[in-house]
Structures are given as structure tokens and as C-alpha cells.
N, C-alpha and C positions, 0 to 999 in steps of 0.2 A: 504494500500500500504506500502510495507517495505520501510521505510526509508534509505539513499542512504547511505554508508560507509562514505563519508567524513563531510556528516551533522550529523553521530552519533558520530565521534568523534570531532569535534564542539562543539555539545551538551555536551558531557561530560566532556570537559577542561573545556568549560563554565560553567557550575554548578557544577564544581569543586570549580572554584574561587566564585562566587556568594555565595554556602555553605560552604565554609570554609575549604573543602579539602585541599585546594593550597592555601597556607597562603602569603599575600603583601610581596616578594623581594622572594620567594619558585622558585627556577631554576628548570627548568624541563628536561626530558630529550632530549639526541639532535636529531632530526628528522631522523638522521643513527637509533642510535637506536630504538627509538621507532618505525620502520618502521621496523626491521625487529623481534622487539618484537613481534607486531599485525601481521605480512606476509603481511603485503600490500607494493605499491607501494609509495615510498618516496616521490614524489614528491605530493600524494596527504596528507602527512605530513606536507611538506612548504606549500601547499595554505592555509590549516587553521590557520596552526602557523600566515601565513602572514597579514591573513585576521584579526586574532582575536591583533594583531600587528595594524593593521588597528583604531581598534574598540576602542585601549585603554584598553585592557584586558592584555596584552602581552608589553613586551619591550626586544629589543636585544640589545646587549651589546657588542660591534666589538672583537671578541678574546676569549669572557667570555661565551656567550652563552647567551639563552633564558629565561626572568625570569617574574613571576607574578609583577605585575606593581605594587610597593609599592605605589601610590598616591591613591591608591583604597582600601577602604576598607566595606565593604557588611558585612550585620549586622544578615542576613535571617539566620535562623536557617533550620534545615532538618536532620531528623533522620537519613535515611541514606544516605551516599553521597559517596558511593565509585564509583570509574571510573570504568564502566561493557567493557570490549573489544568486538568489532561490534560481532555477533554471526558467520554471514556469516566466518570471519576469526580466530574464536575459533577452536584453536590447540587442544585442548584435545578432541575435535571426530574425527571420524574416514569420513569426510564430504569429497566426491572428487569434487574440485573445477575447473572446467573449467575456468581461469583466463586468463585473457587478456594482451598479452607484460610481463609476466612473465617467465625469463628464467630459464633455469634449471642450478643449481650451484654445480651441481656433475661435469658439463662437463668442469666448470672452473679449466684452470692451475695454481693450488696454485704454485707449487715448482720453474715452470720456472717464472712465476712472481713475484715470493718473490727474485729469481735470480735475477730480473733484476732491482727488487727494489731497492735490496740492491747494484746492479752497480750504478743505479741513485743517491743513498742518499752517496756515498761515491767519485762522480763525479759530485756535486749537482753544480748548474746554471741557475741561470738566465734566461737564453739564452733560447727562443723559437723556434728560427728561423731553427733549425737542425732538429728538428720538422716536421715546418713546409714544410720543403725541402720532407723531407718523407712520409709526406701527398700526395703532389702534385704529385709526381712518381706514389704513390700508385693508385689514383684517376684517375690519367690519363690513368691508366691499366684497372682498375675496373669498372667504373663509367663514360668512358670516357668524364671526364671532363678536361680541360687544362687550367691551372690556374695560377697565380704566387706564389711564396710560403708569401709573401708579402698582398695577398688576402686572406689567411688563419688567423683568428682568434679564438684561440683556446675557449672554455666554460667548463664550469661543467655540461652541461645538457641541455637538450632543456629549461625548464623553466630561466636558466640565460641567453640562448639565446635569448629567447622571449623577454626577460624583457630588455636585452642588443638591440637589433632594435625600439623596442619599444619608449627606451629612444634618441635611435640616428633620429630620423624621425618625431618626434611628433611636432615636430614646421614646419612641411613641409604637413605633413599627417596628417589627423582625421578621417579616416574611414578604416576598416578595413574586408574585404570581406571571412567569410570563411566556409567550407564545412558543411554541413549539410545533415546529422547526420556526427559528424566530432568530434575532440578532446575539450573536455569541456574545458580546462584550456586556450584557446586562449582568448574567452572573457575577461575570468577572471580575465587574466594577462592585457588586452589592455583595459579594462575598465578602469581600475585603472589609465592610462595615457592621460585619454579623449578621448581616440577614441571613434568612433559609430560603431557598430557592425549589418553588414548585411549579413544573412547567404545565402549560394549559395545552390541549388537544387544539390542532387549528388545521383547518382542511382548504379548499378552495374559495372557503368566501369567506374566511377569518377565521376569528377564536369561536371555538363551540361552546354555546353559553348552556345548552340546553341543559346539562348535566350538571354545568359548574357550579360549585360553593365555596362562595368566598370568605375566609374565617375572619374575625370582628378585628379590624382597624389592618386590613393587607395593602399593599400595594400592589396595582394591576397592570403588565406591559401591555399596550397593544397598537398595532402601527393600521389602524383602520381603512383608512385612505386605497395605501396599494399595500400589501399586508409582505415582508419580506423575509423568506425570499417566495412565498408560494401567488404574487400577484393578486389576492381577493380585493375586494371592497366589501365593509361588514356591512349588511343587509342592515334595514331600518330595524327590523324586528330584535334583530342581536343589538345591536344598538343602544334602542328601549330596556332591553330585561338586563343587560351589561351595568348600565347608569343604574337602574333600579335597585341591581344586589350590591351595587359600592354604596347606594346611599342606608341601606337595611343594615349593613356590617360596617358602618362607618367608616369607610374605606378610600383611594383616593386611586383614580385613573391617569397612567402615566401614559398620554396620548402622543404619540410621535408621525407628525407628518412631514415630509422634503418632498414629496410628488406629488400633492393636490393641484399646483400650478398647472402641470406637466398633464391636463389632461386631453384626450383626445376625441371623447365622446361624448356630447352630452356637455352639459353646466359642470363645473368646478363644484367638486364633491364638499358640501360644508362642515363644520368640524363638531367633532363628539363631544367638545366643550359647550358647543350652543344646547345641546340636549339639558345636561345637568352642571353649569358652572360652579357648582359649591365642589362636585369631587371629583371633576376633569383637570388634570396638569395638562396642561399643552405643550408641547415641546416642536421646536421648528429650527433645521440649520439652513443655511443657503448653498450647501455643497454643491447639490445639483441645479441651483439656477444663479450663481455667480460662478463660484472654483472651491473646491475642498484644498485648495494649497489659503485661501483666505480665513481664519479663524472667525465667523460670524453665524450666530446663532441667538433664539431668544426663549425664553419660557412665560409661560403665563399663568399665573397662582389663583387658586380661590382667593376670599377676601381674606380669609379667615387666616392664610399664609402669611399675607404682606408681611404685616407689622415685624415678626419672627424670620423672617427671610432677608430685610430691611437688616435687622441686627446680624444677622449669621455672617451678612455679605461685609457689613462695617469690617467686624472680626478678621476677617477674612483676607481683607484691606484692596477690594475689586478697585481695579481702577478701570475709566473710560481709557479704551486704544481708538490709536487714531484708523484703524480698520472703519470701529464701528461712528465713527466721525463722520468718515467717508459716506457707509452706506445711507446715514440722514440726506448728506445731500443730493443724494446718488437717487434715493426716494423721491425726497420735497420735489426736484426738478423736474419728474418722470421720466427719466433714463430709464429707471429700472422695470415700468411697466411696458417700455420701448423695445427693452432687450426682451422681457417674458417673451413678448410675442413672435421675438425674433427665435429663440430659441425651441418655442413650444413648435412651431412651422419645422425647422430642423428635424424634431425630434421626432415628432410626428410622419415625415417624410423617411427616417430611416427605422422606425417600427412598420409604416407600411412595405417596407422594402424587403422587410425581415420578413415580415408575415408570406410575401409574396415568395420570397424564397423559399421557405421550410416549406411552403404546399406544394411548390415546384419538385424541389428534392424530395421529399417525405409521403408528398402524397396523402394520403388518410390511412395514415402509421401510426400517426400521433395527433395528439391535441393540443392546442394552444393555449394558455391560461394569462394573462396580467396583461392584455394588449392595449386594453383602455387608458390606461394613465402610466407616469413613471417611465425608464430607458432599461428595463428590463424584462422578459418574458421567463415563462417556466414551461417547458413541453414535456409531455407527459406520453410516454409510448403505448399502444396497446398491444404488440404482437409480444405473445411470451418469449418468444426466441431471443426479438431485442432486449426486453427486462431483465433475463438470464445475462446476455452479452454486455448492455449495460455493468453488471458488477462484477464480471469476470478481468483479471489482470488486463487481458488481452485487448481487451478495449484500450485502457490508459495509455498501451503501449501502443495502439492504433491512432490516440490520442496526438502521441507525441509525434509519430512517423509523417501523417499528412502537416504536422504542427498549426494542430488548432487545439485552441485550451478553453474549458467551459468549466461551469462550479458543479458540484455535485450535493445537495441538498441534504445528505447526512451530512455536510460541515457545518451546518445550522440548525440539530438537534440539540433542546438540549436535556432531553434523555435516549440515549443512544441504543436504546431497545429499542425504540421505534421504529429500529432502521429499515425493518421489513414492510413499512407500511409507505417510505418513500423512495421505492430503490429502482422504481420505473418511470425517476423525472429527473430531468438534468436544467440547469437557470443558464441564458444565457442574457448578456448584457451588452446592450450596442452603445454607449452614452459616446466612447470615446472613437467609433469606427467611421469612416467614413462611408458611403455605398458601396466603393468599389469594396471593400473589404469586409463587409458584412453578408455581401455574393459570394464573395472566393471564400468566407468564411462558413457557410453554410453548405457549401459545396463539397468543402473538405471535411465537414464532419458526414456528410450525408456518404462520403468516400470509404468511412469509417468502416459503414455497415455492410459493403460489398464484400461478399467471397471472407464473411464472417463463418466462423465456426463454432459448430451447434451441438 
């Protein structure tokens, strides 16, 4: 079994230091860059950084950066000990990678936001609150949510968000409820706080409420919108009885959407906060409709949070970045309702493209799932033959040969017995492809299943 991206590079910081690569007080580099050194996703940067932070391998430094823990010093020899980059994200072939929440950064407005940068850094403050005013306008058009701009507390990212509820609720909460197959880094992050981690059944159109109980005062993951990686939209009815059993168990709904922009059918999906605002957290980053190399995201609190989150963040000592300087006036001006549209047109032309292709290649092999919204799909095969071939080595290796790379849907269990219940669906992601490569990329995987053995 190929080992997962974020435990090879793990592995290799850690036997970095252990052999002497990375020599006691050796700073390394910052997760910006090294993340778009490799092409991957940053944030799966910070959880090893964090973890191996954790472990006594690593130490941060507030300002200075990330540096080998000089109280350690590893004696073990090893001939050779250079850091190999994961292969799946080795630049120098020609490998089309079906990636997941990967957007595509031709379509970002360098010049109008280096404009508006430079409005920000020469009108620099403090001040969030004008911000926030622009949010709630925004939100209440898009999203219909109505909020106060007072409820808005600004982030870097769903992972400072996580970690930011995490820390506000852990003396009140210990458990934490959340989708399955669903985002890996929730545990991750709420382990680390003592929570207990109980994952929820979730099939094609979200979390399955029908059966669920939610024990008094939990906290609920669930990305409603485009549900990921299995692509639903939670129906009105789950919805409804969803709100209803967090408000019965006093309980609070950690709502995450980045795709409702992104949609391609139909009106712009509204948000699970408008249902029941007293126990919906909203959480929202702009990964996918500015760049996930930009640290910009926001959450939205009951009322009953503010006061208590106001304090946690003092604590805490948040300051305003001129990122989120930018994105005010990047808003107020309409840039930013200028680019949605510019990109939703994009996005939507290379999901029709995708779609056109897998019926081309595939035929009625397979099913389509998550094409309505979001830059990713899930196909689901029906022939036993392919679901067999699917989890056999020989695939992977048929994977590598044509070099085309796709996710596999057991990397986002997070109870790993379940693996039998999703091992005839593969995710793939177009955010960063362009046409041409989303043809020859579905060509090559559909090359896979030729002169397959059964």
C-alpha cells in the first residue's frame, strides 16, 4: 500500500533529524514555502510541522520561525539521508494529478490585489471591524445568513479555526461528532484538546441523521454544502432534524463551507446557520475562490459565543494581517464579486468537461456524484470486476504507469472499518487542471482498466 503524503513527509523530516540531515537549532523552511515547493496543500504542512512540535522533534519560535530542537541530539549514522519529495507530487514528470481542493492560480488576480495591497499597507489598521461590516452585507446576499458584524471573527484558515473552537469549548465539551469519510484533520486537531472522537455515517447526500444521537453538549462536523470528499448536498429534511437534535442536546454545529460560491446549478445553496443561528458555527476559508497559499478565512459565532471568544482571542493576542486588510478592500470595491464570477465560469467549464469525458471513456461503468457545486467529483463504479480491480495493488501500479494520480476515499475514513462500504469510489479533483489535461487525464485513467486482470 502506498504510503499516505503527509506520513512521507513525516518520515523524512524525521530521519532527517534522527541522521543528521537537520542538524540541533537547523531552521527549516516555512510551511508557505515548503508547500508550494512539494505542490501540496499547506495545511497538510502545519499538521506534521505541529505534530512533530508535539513529539519534541521541532520547536517554534513566535516571529523566528520553525527550528530543529537543539536539546536533541541523535548519534545514528546512515549513508544516505537526503529528504526524497513524496513521488505522487514530483514536478519533474509529466504525472496529471487529479487533486483535491486544489485551485487553479492562473485564474488569481495578481495586479488588482497587489492594488489593493498596497491600498491596505499604506492605510494599515488595526481595525477589523470594517471588515467585518463587509462580510455580513456580503453573507446576507450570498449565503443568506444575517448576522452581526460583531459575530464575525476573522482566521487564517480552517485549521486556526478548528484549533481556535477547539480551545474556546473544551472545558464545556469532550466529544466531538464528525463525518465519515469526512476531513482527516478534525480529529487531528481535537485530539490534541481531549476531545473523543465519534465519526457519523455519511453516504451520498451527507450525514445520516436518521439514526443519529447526539449526546448533551457534543460538537457536530459537517460540510453540508458539497459534503467532502463524497460530493452531497444535505437535503432540507436532514437539515431540519440535524438543527433540531443540537438544539435538544445543547449542542453546537461546526458548519464548514469553501464551495457554496462554486455553484453550478441552481441558486447558491444557503447556509445551515440560517436554519438555527443559536447552534450553527459557520466556518468559511477562501482557499478555493482566492488561493490557499493566502491565509484568509472567517467564522461566525452564536451570540451567546461572542463575549467569550472576544476574550479567548485578546488572550491569544490575534492580530489584524494585512492579508485580511486586503480582502476589505478587495470586497468594498467589488473585485471580489468580479473574480467569483470569473472563476465560477472557469470552473464550471472544466467540471462540464470532466463530466463529458468520464461518459466518453467510462460509459455507464460508473456514476457520477458532486457535479453540482465545488472542483471536485466522486465516481462510483458498478461493474464488480472494476471494484475488485479498484483495490487490488495492480491498479496503483497501473496508476503510476499511465501517470495519472487520483485520491482514494479510504484516506478520509475516519473509522477504517468502513473501508468495505467505500472501496468502489475513487475523488477526483480538476480545481488546478486545465482542459487539455483533464482529457488526457481521464483518458489515462480510463487506460487503467484495459486488459485489466480479473
Amino acid at each position: 500500500m502506498d504510503i499516505p503524503i503527509k506520513k512521507q513527509i513525516y518520515n523524512d523530516i524525521n530521519e532527517a533529524i534522527i541522521y543528521g540531515k537537520l542538524s540541533p537549532g537547523e531552521k527549516l523552511d516555512s510551511t508557505r514555502k515548503l508547500s508550494n515547493h512539494l505542490g501540496i496543500n499547506r495545511n497538510i504542512i502545519i499538521e506534521v510541522y505541529e505534530q512533530l512540535i508535539d513529539e519534541g522533534y521541532l520547536v517554534s519560535k513566535v516571529g523566528k520561525g520553525t527550528f530543529v530542537n537543539e536539546k536533541i541530539n541523535f548519534s545514528i549514522k546512515k549513508d544516505k539521508h537526503t529528504i526524497i519529495e513524496p513521488k505522487v507530487e514530483d514536478k519533474k514528470n509529466d504525472c496529471i494529478k487529479f487533486q483535491s481542493q486544489i485551485p487553479d492560480l492562473s485564474l488569481f488576480p495578481d495586479k488588482q490585489w497587489m492594488k489593493m495591497m498596497k491600498s491596505a499597507y499604506l492605510n494599515f489598521s488595526h481595525d477589523e471591524y470594517p471588515l467585518c461590516i463587509e462580510l455580513a452585507h456580503y453573507l446576507s446576499k450570498s449565503k443568506g445568513i444575517n448576522c452581526l458584524p460583531e459575530q464575525i471573527f476573522l482566521t487564517s484558515g480552517t485549521t486556526d479555526a478548528l484549533s481556535f473552537i477547539a480551545l474556546l469549548l473544551r472545558h464545556d465539551y469532550n466529544q466531538v461528532m464528525t463525518e465519515s469519510p469526512g476531513m482527516s484533520l478534525i480529529p487531528d486537531i481535537y485530539k490534541r484538546y481531549g476531545y473523543t472522537i465519534q465519526p457519523i455515517k455519511t453516504d451520498l447526500k451527507g450525514v445520516c441523521v436518521e439514526d443519529i444521537r447526539i449526546p448533551n453538549k457534543s460538537l457536530v462536523f459537517v460540510s453540508p454544502v458539497h459534503q467532502f470528499p463524497l460530493g452531497g448536498t444535505l437535503p432540507l429534511q436532514r437539515k431540519i432534524k440535524l438543527t433540531d437534535l443540537a438544539s435538544k442536546s445543547n449542542s453546537f454545529i461546526i458548519e464548514y463551507d469553501d464551495s457554496s460560491e462554486l455553484c453550478y446549478v441552481g441558486a447558491q445553496v444557503n447556509s445551515l446557520y440560517q436554519l438555527n443561528p443559536k447552534n450553527v458555527i459557520h466556518l468559511c476559508t477562501f482557499n478555493h475562490t482566492i488561493a490557499k497559499e493566502i491565509p484568509l478565512g472567517y467564522m461566525i459565532l452564536p451570540k451567546s459565543l461572542v463575549e467569550k471568544a472576544r476574550k479567548l482571542r485578546q488572550k491569544l493576542n490575534y492580530h489584524t494581517t494585512i492579508e485580511q486588510l486586503t480582502l476589505y478592500h478587495f470586497l468594498k470595491s467589488g473585485e471580489y464579486g468580479k473574480h467569483i464570477n470569473r472563476i465560477k465560469k472557469s470552473y464550471k467549464q472544466k467540471m462540464k468537461t470532466l463530466i463529458k469525458s468520464l461518459q466518453f471513456e467510462f460509459n455507464d461503468h460508473i456514476e457520477i456524484h458532486g457535479h453540482t457545486t465545488g472542483m471536485h467529483v466522486m465516481i462510483k463504479f458498478k461493474d464488480v470486476r472494476d471494484v475488485r480491480f479498484i483495490k487490488s495493488p495492480a491498479f496503483k501500479q497501473r496508476l503510476k504507469q499511465n501517470k495519472v494520480w487520483v485520491n482514494f476515499i479510504e484516506e478520509y475514513l475516519i473509522n477504517k472499518n468502513e473501508i468495505n462500504s467505500y472501496h468502489d469510489m475513487l475523488i477526483l479533483g480538476f480545481g488546478a487542471l486545465n482542459l487539455k489535461e483533464i482529457k488526457e487525464g481521464v483518458k489515462r485513467l480510463a487506460n487503467c482498466f484495459k486488459f485489466r486482470s480479473h
